[in-house]
N, C-alpha and C positions, 0 to 999 in steps of 0.2 A: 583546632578544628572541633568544634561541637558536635554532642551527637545527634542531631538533628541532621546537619551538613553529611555527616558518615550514610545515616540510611537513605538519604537522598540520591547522595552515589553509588550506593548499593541496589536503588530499586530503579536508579538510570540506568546502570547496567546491565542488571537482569531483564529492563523492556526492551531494550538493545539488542540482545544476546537472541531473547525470544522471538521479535520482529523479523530479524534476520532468520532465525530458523524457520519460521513461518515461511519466509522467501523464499527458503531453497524448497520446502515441501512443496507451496505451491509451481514452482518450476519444474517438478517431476511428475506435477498431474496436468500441467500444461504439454509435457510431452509427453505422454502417459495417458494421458484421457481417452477412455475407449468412444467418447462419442465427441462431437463440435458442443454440444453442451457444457460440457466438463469443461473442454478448454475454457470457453466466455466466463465461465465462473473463475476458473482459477487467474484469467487474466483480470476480474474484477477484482480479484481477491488479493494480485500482486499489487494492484495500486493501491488499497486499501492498507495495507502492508508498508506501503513505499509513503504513505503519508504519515504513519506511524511513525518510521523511521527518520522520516522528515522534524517532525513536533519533537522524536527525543535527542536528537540532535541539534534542533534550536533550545531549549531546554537545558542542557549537557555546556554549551557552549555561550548560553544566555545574551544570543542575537534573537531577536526579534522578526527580522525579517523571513526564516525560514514559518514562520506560522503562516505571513502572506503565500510563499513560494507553497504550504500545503493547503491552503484555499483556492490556487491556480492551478494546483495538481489533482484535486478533487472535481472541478471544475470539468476538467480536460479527460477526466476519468469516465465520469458519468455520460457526459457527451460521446466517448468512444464507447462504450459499453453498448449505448442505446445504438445509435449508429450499427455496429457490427452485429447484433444482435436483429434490428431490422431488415439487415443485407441477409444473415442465414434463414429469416423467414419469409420475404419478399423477392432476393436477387438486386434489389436495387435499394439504394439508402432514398433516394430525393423521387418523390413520386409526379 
């Protein structure tokens, strides 16, 4: 094993380690949020998060396909963001 290959696994699993911590933070200002504000962030924040996880685990495992699965997760993100984000300022998403 080269050392190239050594830091590589070393700085997948330190973005690993980190993403994931990132998750549970944001999961405690998701239920923690003293306002509907806080939450939408920190729900935007866990997908943002959850696509991380996503890229260094395709990455990690040198499948391909998880980089599509984080283009349909980002996708899916943005559209619910806006979405719920609409509904706490309007009451209705579709006008």
């Amino acid at each position: 094993m080269s050392t190239a290959t050594a830091f590589l696994d070393i700085a997948l699993i330190v973005a690993f380690v980190a993403l994931a911590i990132g998750q549970l933070l944001c999961v405690v200002r998701l239920f923690r949020g003293p306002t509907s504000g806080d939450r939408v962030l920190a729900l935007d924040t866990l997908v943002i998060n959850a696509i991380g996880l996503v890229v260094v685990l395709g990455m990690t495992q040198g499948v391909k396909v998880y980089f599509e699965v984080s283009l349909l997760v980002a996708m899916l993100g943005f559209v619910s963001t806006v979405a719920l984000a609409r509904f706490m300022l309007r009451g209705d998403i579709i006008e």
